[in-house]
ROTORDO-378053 format. One record per atom (N, C-alpha, C): x, y, z; residue in one letter. Coordinates in steps of 0.05 Angstrom, whole numbers, plus 32768, in hexadecimal, padded with zeros to 4 digits. Example, Ala and Ser with C-alpha at 12.3 -4.5 7.8 and 13.67 -1.06 7.14 Angstrom:
81087F8E809CA
80F67FA6809CA
81087FBE809CA
81017FD3808ES
81117FEB808FS
81028001809DS
END
This chain:
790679CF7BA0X
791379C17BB7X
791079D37BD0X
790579CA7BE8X
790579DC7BF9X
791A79CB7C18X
792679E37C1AX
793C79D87C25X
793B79F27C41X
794479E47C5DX
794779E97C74X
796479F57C7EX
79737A087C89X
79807A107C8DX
79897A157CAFX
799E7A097CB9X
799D7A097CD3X
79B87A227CDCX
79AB7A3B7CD4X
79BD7A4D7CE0X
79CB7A547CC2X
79BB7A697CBAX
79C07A787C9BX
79C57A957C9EX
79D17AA27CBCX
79D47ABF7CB1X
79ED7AD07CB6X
79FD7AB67CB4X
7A1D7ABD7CC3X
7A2C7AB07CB0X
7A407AC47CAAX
7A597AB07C9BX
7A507A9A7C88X
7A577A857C8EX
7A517A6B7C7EX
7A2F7A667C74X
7A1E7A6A7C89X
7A017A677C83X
79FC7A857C6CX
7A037A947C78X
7A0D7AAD7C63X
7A0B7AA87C41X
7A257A9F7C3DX
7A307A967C2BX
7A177A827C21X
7A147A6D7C30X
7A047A547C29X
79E97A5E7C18X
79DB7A667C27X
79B87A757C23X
79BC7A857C0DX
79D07A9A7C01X
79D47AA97BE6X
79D87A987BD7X
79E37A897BD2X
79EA7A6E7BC1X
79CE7A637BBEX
79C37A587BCCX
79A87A497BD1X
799C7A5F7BBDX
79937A717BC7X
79827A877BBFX
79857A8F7B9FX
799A7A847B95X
79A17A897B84X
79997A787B6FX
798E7A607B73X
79887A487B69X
79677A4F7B6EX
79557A587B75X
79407A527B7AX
79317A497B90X
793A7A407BA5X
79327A227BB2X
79217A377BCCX
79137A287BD3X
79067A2D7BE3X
79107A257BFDX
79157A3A7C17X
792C7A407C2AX
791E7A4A7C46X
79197A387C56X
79187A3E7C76X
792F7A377C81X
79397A557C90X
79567A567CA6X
79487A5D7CC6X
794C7A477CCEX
794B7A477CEDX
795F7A547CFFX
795C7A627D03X
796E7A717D17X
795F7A837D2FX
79737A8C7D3BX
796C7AA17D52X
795C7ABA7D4BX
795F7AC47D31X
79627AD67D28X
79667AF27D2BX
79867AF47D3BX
799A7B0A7D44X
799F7B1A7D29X
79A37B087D14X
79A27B187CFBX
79987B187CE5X
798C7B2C7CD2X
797A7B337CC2X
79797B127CACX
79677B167CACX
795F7AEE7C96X
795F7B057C7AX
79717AF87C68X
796C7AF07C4FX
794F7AF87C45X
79507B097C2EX
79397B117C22X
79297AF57C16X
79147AEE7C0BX
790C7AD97BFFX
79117ABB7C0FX
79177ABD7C2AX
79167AA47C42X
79047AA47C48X
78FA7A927C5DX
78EF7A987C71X
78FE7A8A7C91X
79007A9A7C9BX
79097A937CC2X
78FC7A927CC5X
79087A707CDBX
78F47A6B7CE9X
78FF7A687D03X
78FB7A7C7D17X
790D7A8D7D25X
790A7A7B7D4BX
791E7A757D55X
791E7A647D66X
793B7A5E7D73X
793F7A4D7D83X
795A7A487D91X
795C7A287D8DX
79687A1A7D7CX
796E7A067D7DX
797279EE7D90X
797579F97DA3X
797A79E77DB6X
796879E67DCBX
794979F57DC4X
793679F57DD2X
791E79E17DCFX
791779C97DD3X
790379BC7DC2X
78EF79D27DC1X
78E079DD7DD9X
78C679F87DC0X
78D47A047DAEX
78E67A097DA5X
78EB7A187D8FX
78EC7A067D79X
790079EA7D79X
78FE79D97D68X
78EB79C87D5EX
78CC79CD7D6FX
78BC79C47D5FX
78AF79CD7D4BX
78BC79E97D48X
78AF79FA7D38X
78B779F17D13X
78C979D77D12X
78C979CC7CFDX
78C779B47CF9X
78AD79AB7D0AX
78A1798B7D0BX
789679877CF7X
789D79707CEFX
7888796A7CD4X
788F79757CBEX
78A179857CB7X
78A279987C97X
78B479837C8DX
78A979897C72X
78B879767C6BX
78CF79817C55X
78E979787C52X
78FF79887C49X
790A797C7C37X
791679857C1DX
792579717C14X
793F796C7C16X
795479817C25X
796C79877C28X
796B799A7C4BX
797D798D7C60X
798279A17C79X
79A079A57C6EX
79A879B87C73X
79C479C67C7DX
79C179CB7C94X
79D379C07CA4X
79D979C97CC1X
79FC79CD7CBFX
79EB79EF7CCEX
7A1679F97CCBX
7A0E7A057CE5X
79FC7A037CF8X
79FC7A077D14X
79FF79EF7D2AX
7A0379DD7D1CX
79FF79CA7D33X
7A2079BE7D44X
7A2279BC7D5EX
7A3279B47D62X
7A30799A7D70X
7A27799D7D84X
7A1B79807D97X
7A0D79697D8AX
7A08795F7D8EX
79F8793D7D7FX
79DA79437D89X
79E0794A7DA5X
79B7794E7DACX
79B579667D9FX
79C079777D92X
79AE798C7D81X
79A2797A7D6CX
79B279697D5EX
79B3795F7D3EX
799579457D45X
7996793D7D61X
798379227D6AX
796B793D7D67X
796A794B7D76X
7952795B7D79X
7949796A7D5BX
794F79727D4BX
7944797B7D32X
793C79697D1DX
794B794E7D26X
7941793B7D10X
793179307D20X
792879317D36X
791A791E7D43X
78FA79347D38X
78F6794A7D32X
78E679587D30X
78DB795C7D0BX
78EE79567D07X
78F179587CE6X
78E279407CD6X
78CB793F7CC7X
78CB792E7CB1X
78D9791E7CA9X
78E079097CA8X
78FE79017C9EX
790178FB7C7EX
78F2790C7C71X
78EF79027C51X
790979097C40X
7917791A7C53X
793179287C47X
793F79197C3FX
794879267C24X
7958791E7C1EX
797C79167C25X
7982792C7C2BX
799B792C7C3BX
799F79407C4FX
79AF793B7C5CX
79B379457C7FX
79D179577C76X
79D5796A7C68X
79EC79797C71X
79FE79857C89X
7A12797F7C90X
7A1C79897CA3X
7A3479987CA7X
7A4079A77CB9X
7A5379B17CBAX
7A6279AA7CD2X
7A7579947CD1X
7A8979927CE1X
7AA779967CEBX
7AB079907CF1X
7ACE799D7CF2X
7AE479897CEEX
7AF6798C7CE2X
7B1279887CE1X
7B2679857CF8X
7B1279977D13X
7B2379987D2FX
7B1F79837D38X
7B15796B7D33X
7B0D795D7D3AX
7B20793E7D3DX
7B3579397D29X
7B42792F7D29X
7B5A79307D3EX
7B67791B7D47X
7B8379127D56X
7B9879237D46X
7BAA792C7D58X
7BD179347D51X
7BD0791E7D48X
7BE8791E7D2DX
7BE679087D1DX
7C0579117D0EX
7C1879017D14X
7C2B790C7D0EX
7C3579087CE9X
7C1F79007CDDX
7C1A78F77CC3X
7C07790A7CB6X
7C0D791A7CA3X
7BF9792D7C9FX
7C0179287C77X
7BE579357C6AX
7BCD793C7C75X
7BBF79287C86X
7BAA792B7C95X
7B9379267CA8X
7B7E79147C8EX
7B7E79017C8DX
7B6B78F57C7EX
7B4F78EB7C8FX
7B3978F27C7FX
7B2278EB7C8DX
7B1A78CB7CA6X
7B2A78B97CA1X
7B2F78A47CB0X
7B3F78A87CC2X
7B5978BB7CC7X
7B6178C47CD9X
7B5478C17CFAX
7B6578B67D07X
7B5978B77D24X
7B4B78D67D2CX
7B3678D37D43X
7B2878ED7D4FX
7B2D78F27D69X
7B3679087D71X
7B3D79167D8BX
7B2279137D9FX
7B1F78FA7DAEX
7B0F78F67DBFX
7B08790F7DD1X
7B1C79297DDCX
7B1F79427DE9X
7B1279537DD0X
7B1779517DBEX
7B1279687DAFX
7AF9797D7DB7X
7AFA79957DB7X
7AE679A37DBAX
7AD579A27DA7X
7ADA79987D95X
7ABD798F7D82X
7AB5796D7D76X
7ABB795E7D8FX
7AAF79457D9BX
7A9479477D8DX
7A8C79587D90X
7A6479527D8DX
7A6279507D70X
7A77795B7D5CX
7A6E79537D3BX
7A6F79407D3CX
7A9279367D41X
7A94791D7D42X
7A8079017D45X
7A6E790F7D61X
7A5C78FB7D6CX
7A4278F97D5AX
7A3E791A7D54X
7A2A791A7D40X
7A2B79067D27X
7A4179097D0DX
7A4778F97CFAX
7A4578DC7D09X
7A5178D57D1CX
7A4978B27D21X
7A2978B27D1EX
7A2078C27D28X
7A0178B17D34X
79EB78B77D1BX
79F378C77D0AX
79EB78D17CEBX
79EF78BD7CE1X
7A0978A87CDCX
7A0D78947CD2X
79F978757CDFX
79FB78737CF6X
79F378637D08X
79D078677D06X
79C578777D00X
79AA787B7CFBX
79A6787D7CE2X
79AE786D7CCBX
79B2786E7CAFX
79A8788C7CA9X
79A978A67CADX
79A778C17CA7X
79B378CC7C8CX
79A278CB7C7BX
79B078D47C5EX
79C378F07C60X
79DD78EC7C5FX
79E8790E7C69X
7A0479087C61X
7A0D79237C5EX
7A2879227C4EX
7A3279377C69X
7A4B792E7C72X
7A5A794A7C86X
7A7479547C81X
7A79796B7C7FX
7A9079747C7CX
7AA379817C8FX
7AB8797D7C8EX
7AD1798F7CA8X
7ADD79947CA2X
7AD479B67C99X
7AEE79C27C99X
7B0279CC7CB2X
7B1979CC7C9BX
7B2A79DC7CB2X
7B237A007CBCX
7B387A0E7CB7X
7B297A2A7CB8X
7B1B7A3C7C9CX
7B087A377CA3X
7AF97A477C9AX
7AFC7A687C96X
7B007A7C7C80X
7B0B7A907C84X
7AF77AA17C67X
7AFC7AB37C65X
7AE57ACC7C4FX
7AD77ADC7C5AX
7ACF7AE87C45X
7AC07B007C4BX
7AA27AFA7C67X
7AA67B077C75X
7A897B017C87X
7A987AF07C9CX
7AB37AEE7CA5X
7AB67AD47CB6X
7AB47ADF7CD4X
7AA87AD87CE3X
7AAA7AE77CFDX
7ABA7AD87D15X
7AD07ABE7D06X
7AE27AB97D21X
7AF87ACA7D11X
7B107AD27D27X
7B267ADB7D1AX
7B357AC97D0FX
7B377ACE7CF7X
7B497AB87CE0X
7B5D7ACC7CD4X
7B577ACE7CBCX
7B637AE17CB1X
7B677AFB7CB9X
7B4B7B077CD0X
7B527B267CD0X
7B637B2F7CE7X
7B667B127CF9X
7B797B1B7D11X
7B907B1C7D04X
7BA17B127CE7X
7BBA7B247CDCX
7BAB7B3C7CD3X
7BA17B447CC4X
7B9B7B517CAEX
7B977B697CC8X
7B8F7B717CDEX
7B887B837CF6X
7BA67B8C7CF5X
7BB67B747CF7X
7BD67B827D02X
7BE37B807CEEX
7BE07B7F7CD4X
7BF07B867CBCX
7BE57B9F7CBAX
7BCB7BA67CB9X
7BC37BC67CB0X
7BD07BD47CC5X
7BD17BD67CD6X
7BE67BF27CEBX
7BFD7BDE7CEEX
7C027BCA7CE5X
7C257BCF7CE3X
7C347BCA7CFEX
7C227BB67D08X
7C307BAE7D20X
7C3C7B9C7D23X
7C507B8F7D3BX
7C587B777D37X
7C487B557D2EX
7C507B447D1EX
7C3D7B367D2BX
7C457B1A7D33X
7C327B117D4AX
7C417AFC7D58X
7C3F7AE07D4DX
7C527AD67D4AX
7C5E7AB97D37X
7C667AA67D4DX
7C537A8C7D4FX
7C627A777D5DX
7C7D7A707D50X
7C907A6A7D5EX
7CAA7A607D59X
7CAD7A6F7D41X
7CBF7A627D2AX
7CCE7A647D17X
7CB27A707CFEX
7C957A637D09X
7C877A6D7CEEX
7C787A4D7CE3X
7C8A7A387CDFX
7C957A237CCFX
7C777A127CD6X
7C667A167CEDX
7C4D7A097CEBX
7C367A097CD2X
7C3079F07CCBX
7C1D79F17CB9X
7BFE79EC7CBEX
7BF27A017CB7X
7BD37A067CB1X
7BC47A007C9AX
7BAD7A0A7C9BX
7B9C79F87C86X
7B817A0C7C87X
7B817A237C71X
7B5E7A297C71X
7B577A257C56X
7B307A2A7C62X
7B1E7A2A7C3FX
7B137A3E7C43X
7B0D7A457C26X
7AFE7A5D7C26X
7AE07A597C26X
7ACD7A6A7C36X
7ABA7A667C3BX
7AA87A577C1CX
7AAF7A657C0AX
7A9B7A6F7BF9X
7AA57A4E7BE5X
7ABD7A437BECX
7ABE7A1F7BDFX
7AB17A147BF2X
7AB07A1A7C0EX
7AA079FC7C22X
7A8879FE7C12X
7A757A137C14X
7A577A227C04X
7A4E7A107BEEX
7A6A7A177BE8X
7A627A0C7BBEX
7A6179EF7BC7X
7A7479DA7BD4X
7A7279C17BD2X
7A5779B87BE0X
7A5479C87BFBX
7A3B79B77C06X
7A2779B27BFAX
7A1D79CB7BE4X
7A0579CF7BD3X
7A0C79B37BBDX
7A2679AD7BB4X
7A2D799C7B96X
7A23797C7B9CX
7A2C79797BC9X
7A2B79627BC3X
7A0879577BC6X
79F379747BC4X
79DF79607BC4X
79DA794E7BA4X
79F079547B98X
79E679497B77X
79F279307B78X
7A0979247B84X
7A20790E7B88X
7A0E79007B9BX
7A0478ED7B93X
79F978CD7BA1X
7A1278BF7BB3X
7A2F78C27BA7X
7A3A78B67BB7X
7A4678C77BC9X
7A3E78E17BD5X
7A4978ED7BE8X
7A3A78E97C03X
7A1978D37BFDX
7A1278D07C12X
7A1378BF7C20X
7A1978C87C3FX
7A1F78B97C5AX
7A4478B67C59X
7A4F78D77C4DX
7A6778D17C4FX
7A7078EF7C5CX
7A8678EF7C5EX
7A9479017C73X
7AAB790D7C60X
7AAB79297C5CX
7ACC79317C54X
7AD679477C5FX
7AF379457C59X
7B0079657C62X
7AFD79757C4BX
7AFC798B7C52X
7AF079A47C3FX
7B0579BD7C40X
7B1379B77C35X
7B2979D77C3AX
7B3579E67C1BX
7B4479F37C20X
7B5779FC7C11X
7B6D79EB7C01X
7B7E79E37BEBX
7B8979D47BDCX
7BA479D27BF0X
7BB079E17BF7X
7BD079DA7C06X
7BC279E87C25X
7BDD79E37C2DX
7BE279EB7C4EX
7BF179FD7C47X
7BF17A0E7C5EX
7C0D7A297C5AX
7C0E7A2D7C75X
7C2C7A337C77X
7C3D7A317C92X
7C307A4F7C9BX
7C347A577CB0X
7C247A6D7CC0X
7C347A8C7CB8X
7C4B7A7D7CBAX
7C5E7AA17CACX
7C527AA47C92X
7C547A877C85X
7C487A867C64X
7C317A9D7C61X
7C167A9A7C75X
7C017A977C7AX
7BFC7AB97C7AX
7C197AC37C92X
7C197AE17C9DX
7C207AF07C79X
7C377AE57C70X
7C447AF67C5EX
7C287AF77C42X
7C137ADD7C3CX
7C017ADC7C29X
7BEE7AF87C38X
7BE97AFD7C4CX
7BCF7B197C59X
7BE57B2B7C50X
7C027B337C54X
7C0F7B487C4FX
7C0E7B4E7C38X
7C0D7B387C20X
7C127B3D7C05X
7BF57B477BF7X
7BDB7B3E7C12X
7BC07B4B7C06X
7BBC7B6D7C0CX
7BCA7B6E7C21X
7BCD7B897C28X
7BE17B9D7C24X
7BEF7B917C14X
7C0C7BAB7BFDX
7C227BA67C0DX
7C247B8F7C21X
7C387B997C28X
7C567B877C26X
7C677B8E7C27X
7C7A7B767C20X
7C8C7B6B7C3BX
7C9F7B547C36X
7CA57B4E7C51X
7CB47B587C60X
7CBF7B697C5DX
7CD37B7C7C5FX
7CCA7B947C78X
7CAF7B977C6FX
7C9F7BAA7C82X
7C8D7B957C9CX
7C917B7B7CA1X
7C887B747CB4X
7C967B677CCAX
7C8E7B6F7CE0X
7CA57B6B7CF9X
7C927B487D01X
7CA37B447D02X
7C977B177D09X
7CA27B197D2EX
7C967B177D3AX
7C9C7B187D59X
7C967AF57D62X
7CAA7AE67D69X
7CAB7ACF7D6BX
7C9D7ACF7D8FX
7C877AB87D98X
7C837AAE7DAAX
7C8F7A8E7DACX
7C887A8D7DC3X
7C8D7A667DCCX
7C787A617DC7X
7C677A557DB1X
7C4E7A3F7DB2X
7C537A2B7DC5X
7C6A7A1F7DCAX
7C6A7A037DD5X
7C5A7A0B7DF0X
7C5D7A1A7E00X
7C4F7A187E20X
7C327A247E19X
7C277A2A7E03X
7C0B7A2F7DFDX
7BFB7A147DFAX
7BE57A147DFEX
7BD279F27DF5X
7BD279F57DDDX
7BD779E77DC4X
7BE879E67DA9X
7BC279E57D9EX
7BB079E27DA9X
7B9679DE7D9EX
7B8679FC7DA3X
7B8C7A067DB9X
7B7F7A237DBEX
7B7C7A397DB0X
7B717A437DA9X
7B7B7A647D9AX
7B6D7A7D7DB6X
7B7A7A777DC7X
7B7E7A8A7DDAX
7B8E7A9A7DC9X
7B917AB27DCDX
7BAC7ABF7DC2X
7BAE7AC57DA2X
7BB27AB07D9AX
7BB77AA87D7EX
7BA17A9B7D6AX
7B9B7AA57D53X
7B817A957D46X
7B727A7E7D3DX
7B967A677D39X
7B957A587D33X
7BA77A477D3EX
7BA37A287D40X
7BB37A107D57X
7BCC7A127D4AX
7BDC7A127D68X
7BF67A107D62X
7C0A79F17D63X
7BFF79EA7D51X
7C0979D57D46X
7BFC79D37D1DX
7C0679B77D18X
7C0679B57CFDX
7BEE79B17CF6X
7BE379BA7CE1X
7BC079B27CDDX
7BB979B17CC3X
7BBA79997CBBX
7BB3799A7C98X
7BA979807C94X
7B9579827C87X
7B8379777C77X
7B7D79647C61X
7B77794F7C54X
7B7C79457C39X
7B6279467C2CX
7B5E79547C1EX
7B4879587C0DX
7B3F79497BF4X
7B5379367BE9X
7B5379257BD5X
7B3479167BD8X
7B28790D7BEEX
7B1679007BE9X
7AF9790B7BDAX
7AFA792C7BEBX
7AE179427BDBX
7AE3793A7BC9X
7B0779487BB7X
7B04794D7B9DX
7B0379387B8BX
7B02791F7B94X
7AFD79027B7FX
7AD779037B81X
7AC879037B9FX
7AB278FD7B96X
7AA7790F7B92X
7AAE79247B8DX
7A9479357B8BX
7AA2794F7B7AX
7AB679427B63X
7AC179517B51X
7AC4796A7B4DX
7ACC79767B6BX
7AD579907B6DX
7AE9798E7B7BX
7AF679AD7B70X
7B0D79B57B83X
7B0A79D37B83X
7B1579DA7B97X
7B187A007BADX
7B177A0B7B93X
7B057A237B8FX
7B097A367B78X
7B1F7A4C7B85X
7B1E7A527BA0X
7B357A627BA9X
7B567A527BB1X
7B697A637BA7X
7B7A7A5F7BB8X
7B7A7A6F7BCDX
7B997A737BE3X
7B917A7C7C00X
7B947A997BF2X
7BB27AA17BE0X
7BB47ABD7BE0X
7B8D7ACF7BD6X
7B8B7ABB7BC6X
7B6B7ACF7BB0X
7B5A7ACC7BCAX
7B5E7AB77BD5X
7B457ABA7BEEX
7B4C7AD17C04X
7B5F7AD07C0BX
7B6A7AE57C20X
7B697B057C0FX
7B617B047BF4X
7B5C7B1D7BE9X
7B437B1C7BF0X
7B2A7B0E7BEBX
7B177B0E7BE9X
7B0F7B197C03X
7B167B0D7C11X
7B087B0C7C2EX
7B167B2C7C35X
7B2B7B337C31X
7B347B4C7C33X
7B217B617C28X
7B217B5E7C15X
7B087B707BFFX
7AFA7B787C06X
7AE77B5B7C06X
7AC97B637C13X
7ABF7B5D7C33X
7AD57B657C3DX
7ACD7B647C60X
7ADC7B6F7C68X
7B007B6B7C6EX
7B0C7B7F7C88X
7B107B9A7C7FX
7B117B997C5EX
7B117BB67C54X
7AFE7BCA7C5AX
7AE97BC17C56X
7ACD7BD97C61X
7AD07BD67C85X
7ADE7BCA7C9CX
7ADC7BCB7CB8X
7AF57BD27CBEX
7B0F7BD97CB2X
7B2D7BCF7CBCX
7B2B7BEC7CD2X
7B1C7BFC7CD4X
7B227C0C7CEEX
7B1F7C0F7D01X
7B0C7BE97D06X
7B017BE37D17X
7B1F7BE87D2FX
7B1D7BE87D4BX
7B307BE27D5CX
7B337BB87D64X
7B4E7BBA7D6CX
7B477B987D76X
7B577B987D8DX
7B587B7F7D9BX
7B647B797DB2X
7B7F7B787DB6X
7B897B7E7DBAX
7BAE7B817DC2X
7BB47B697DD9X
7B997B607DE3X
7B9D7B507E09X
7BA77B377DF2X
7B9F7B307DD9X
7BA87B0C7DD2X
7BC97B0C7DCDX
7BCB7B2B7DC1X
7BF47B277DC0X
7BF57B217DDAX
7BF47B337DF4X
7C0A7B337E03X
7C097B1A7E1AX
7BEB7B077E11X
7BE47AEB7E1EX
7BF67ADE7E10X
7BFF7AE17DF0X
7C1B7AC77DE8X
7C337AD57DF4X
7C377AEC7DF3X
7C5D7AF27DFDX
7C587AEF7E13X
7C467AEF7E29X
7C487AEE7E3FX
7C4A7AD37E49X
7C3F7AC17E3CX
7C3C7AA67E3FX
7C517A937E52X
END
């Protein structure tokens, strides 16, 4: 099977291409290539959003794309417009941010979509995938979090649990969140090329429950020895912050969770992690070998100052 990769050397594509690689398949990752490609690939090295660069995969013919770089719809028009179309299926990676405040939670994939949303363009993408009969399965997760993650998720606590600083809590704590671990989105995207009926469908991809944000602080404390007793919770006003931003803070301050029931019926899986084993994991094998890195102090004093 030789299969196309749209952005394999970060985080998720990371994750994705070892998996792949692991199976045999024969693997071109298109990227910039800012970082080292995968032994046994081949890059095919370019800027996406350049047609000379994107013709550099006219005509090949593929049996499987993953795209976990795309955000806009004219990226997704321009690669397929260049591509063979013998593929089999069109993988994608979309988001979860994408949905309306919904004072009914979890967020079910029919759920209304935040016309504002800053990630409008999946959204737009998945319609016109559908609308151009495009064999493709898309997924949105919520946050994404593990080893290799390079937004701050997990390590913006895990920074201020290791030196023991305060750390800043909208209101009471009582907000509920929603992550997956990198290494279940991975495993499902690869499962559903076997499931016939996952194509031309859309799901959310996360973690089994939601956990409230104190929940969230005290599960990084308990990966790092520490108990609750030793952490100071410094309460901000979320309310005068934009409840969608992570100015400041890592994750929207409002409620954000997910219903995953539909993955786990068609495509007969469920999260091999929960949050605490994942928040070990990702602890393990990533903030542990960097935690002496230095970080920014300017995102606290943007929420107390607020």
């Amino acid at each position: 099977m030789k299969i196309l990769v749209m952005g394999g050397t970060r985080f998720v594509g990371k994750s994705l291409v070892g998996k792949l690689l692991s199976k045999n398949y024969d693997i071109d990752i298109f990227t910039r290539g800012n970082k080292s490609n995968p032994e046994k690939t081949n890059l095919i090295k370019g800027d996406r959003n350049n047609s000379e660069d994107i013709v550099k995969v006219r005509n090949e013919k593929y049996d499987v794309v993953f795209d976990i770089s795309g955000r806009e719809l004219e990226q997704t028009k321009l690669l397929i417009e260049n591509l063979d179309n013998s593929f089999q299926r069109y993988i994608y990676v979309s988001s979860a941010g994408v949905y309306k405040d919904n004072c009914e939670l979890p967020l079910s994939e029919v759920d209304p979509i935040d016309p504002e949303s800053r990630h409008k363009g999946k959204f737009e993408t998945e319609n016109w995938l559908k609308y151009q009969k495009i064999p493709f399965t898309s997924f949105r997760p919520t946050y994404i979090y593990g080893p290799g993650n390079y937004n701050k998720i997990e390590n913006w606590f895990f920074e201020r649990l290791f030196i023991k600083k305060s750390i800043p809590i909208p209101g009471d704590g009582s907000l509920i969140t929603q992550l997956g671990h990198v290494s279940d989105l991975t495993d499902v995207m690869i499962r559903c090329i076997n499931f016939e009926n996952s194509k031309n469908n859309i799901y959310n991809c996360s973690g089994e429950k939601g956990v409230t944000i104190k929940g969230l602080i005290y599960f990084c404390a308990n990966v790092l020895g520490l108990n609750q007793n030793e952490i100071s919770l410094r309460t901000f006003d979320y309310q005068k912050l934009d409840p969608k931003s992570r100015k400041g803070f890592p994750i929207r301050l409002s409620h954000y969770q997910t219903d995953i029931s539909k993955i786990k019926r068609d495509l007969e899986w469920a999260p091999t992690f929960d949050l605490l084993n994942g928040l070990k994991d990702s602890f393990e094998n990533d903030f542990n070998n960097k935690k002496s890195e230095e970080f920014d102090e300017n995102s606290d004093n943007i929420l107390f100052n607020s």
